[in-house]
C-alpha positions in Angstrom: -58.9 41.6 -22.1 -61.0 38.6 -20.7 -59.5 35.0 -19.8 -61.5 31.9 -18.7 -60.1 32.6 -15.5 -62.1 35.6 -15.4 -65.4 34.0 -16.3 -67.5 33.4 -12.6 -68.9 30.2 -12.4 -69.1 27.9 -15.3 -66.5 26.0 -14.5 -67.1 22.9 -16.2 -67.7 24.5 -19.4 -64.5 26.6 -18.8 -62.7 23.4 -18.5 -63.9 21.9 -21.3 -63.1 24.5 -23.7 -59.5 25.1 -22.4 -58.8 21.1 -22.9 -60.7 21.5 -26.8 -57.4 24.1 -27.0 -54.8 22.6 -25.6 -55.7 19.5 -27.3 -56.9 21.0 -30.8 -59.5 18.8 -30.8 -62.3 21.6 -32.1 -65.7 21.1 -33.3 -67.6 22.3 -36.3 -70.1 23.9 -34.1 -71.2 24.7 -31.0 -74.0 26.0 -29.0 -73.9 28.1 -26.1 -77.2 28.0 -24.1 -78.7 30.0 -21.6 -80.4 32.9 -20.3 -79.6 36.9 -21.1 -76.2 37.9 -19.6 -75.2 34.5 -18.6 -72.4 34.6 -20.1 -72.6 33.3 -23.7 -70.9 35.7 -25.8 -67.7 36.6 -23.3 -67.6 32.6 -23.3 -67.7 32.2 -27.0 -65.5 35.2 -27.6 -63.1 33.8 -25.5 -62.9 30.5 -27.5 -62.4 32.2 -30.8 -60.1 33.8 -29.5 -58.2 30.9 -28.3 -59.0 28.8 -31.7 -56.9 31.7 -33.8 -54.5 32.4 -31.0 -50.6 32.4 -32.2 -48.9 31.3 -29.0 -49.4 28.0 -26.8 -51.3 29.4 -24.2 -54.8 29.7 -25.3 -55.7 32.7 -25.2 -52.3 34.6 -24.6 -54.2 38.1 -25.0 -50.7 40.0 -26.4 -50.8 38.0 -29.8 -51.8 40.1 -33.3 -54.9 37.5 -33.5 -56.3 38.0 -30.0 -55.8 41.6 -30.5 -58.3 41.9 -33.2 -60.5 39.5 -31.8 -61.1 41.4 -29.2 -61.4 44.3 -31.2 -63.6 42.8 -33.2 -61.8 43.6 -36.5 -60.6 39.4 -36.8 -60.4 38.9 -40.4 -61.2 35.3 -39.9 -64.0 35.4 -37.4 -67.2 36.8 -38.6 -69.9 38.1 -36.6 -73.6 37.3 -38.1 -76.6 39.4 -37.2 -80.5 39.5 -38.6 -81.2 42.0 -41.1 -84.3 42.1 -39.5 -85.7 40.8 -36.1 -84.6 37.5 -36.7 -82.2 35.7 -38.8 -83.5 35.1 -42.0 -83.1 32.8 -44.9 -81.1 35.5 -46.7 -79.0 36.2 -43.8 -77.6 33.0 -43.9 -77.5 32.6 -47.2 -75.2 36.0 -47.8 -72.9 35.8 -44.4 -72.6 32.1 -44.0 -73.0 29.9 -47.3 -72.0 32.4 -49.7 -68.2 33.0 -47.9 -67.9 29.5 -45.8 -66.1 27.7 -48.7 -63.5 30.7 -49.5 -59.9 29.1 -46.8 -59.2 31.7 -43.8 -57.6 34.7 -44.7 -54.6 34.8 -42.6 -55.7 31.8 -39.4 -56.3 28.0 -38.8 -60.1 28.7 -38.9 -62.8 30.5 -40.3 -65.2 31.3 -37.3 -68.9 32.2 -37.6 -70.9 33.7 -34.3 -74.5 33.8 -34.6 -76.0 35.7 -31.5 -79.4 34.7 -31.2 -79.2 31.9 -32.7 -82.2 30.2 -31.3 -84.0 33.1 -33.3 -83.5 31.6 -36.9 -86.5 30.9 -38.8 -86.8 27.4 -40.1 -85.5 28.4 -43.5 -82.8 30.0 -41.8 -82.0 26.8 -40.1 -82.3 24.6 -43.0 -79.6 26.7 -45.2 -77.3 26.6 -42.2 -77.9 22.5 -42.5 -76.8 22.3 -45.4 -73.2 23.7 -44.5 -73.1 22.0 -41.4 -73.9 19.0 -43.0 -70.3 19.2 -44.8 -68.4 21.7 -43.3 -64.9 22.8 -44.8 -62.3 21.6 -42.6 -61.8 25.2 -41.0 -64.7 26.3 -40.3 -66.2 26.4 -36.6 -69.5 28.1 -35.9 -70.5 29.3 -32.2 -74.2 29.5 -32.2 -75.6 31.8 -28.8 -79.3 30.6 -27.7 -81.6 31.3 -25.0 -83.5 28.0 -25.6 -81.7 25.1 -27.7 -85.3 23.5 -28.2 -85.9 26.1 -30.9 -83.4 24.4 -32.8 -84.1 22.1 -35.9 -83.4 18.4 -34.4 -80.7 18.2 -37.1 -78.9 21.2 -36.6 -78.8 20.3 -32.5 -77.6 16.5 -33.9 -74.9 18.5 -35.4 -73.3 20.4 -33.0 -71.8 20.2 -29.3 -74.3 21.7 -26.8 -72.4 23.9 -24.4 -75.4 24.4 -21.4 -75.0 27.4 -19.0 -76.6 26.7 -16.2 -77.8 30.2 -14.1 -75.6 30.6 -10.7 -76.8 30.2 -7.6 -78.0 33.5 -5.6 -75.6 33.7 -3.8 -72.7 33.3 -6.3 -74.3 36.3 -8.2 -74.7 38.1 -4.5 -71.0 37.5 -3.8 -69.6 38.6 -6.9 -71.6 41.9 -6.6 -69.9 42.7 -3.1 -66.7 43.2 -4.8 -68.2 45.5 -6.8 -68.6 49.4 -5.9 -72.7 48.9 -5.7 -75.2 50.2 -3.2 -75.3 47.1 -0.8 -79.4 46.8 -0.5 -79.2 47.5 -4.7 -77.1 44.9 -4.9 -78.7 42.0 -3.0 -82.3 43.4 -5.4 -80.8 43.1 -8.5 -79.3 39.8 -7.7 -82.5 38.8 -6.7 -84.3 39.8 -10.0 -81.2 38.8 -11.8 -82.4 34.7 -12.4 -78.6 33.9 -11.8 -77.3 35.6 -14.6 -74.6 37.9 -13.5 -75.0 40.4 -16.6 -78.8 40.5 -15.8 -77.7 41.9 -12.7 -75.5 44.4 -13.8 -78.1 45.6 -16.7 -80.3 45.9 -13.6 -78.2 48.1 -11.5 -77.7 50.4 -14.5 -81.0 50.6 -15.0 -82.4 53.9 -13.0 -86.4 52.4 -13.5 -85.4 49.6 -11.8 -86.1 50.6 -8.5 -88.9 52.6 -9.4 -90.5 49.7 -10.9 -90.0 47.3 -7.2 -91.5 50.2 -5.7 -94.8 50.0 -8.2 -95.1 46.8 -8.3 -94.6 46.6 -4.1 -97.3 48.9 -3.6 -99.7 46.8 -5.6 -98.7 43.8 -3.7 -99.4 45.7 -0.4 -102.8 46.3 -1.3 -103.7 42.9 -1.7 -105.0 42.0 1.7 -107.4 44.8 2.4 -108.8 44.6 -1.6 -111.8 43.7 -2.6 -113.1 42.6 -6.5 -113.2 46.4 -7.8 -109.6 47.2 -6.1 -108.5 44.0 -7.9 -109.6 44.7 -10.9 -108.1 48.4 -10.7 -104.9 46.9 -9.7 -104.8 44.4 -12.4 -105.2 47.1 -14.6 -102.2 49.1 -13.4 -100.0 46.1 -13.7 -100.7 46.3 -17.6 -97.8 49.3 -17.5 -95.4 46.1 -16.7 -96.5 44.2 -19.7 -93.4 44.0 -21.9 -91.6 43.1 -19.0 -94.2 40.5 -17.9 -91.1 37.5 -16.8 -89.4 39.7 -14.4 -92.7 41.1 -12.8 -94.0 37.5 -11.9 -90.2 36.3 -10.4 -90.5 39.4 -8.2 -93.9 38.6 -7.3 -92.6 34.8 -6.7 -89.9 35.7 -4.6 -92.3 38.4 -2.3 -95.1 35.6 -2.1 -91.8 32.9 -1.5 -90.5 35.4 1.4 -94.0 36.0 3.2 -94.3 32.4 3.3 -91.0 31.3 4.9 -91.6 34.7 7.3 -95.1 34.0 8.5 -94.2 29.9 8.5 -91.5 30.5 11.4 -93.5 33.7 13.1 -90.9 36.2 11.1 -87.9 34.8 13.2 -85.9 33.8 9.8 -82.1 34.5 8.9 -82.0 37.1 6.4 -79.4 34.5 4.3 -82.4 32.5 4.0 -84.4 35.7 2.7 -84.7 36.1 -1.4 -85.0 39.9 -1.5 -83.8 40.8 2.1 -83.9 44.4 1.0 -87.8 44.0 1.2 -88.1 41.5 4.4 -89.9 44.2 6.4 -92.7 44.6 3.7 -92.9 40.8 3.2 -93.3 40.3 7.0 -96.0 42.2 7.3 -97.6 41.3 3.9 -97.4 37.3 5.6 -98.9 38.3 8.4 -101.7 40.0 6.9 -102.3 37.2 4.6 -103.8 33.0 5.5 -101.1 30.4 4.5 -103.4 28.9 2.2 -103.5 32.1 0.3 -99.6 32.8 0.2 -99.2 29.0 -1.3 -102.2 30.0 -3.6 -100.8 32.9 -4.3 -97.5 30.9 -5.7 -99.5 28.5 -7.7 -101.6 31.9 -9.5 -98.2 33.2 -10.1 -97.1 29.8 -11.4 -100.2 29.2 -13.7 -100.2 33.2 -15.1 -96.9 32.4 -16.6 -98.4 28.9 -18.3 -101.2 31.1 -19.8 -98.8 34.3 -20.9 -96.0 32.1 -22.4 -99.4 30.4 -24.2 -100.1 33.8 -25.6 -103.0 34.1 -23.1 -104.7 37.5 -22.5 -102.5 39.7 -20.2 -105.2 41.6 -18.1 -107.2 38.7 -17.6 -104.6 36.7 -17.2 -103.5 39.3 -14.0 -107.1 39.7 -13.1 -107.6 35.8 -12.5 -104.1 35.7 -10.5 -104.8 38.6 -8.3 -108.1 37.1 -7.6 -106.2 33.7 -6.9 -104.1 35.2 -4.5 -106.8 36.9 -2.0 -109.5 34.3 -2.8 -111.7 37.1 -4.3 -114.6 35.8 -6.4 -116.7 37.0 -8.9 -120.4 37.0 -7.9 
């Protein structure tokens, strides 16, 4: 059973919430913002945990209540998910606003966490207003996002933002050596992991993952030696990677980052300086193959393909044009 001691990094945050216990000094609602697997839900489970908690210390882990929080069978803390692929209008309406007003069963409060939060549509958000406009006395609501900027203005007015910044690389790097991982799978999935320590894990359990850094390498190999038509061909093989479009371009960052720093210092680099040292050999010799002035192009295609995808931008032109970028390949 979790305790903030256990939580890596986040120490600010950790401290904040342990003096909202020990002073009793809750909230009606909080938001807990960052990335996938950074961390929000053990965070916010932990706080519920220590809101209903029978003893002093906060969380004690042997009490009845943190029992069945972490069991998930709390009678006063209620989990609320989307019907569908977001939370809807009704959603809130039928676990929220139509049981907020009746007192805790058994606790002091009657908690609501809303994973994906962020997710609500604009209905959705302006039922949960109207609650959080005049909450009951008890109630506390932990609201998990990936981006807090998707929030009405007046709900964010409304509650205490709780930001999770992602760790450093090698904070995720050092916490996976004390785990029994493959070293070289380890130092790639923290890598690809954005700082998010359960990112990292999901990536080590994930047997296409390496498969996929293999793929994706080869293509990136192929780059100095291409021409328009091999472009265009490998554009079109990088359409497999489509619903996983954010993690190919970081990998493709770091590679383009790595050649950059390898072939700026003639390849004589510390490896502690290298992003994905499992790869420096490939990147070496994919620098050396390639002009400075395309390896910082390269960085700036990379840079500009994610502007045009997050605008909804077409996907194989969008990796034709930054392929292109990268080699200095025309059309004619």
């Amino acid at each position: 059973m979790h305790s903030f001691e256990n939580v890596y990094g986040h120490e600010i945050i950790t401290d904040s919430l342990k003096k909202i216990l020990a002073k009793n000094t809750a909230a009606h609602a909080y938001i807990f913002d960052g990335v996938s697997g950074i961390g929000k839900s053990l965070l916010s489970e932990i706080f519920a945990r220590g809101l209903q908690c029978e003893q002093k210390i906060k969380p004690c882990n042997e009490c009845i209540s943190c029992r069945a929080t972490f069991a998930s069978n709390h009678p006063d803390i209620i989990y609320v998910k989307a019907k569908g692929a977001s939370i809807g209008v009704d959603d809130v309406r039928e676990q929220i606003n139509a049981t907020v007003h009746i007192k805790p069963y058994q606790y002091k409060y009657k908690i609501f966490i809303v994973e994906k939060a962020d997710k609500m549509t604009a209905q959705a958000q302006n039922a949960l207003l109207k609650t959080l406009e005049e909450p009951p006395s008890y109630a506390v609501f932990l609201l998990h996002s990936q981006s807090v900027y998707n929030f009405l203005p007046t709900i964010i007015s409304r509650c205490v933002i709780l930001k999770l910044k992602p760790l450093a690389l090698k904070q995720v790097r050092d916490y996976l050596k004390g785990k029994a991982y493959d070293e070289k799978e380890s130092l790639a999935a923290a890598s690809a992991s954005g700082g998010s320590i359960g990112k990292a894990l999901m990536l080590l359990a994930d047997e296409g993952f390496k498969q996929e850094r293999a793929e994706i390498s080869a293509i990136l190999n192929s780059l100095p030696d291409s021409n328009l038509w091999d472009i265009l061909l490998l554009a079109k093989k990088l359409e497999k990677f489509k619903d996983n479009k954010d993690s190919l371009l970081n990998f493709m960052h770091l590679w383009f980052r790595d050649a950059l720093l390898q072939k700026s210092v003639d390849g004589f680099v510390n490896e502690d300086h290298i992003m994905q040292p499992d790869l420096i050999s490939l990147t070496g010799e994919f620098g050396a193959k390639m002009s400075l002035k395309n390896l910082l192009s390269g960085i700036e295609a990379i840079i500009n393909a994610a502007v045009h995808l997050k605008a909804n931008g077409n996907y194989l032109l969008t990796m034709e044009v930054m392929l292109m970028k990268m080699t200095g390949v025309q059309y004619k």
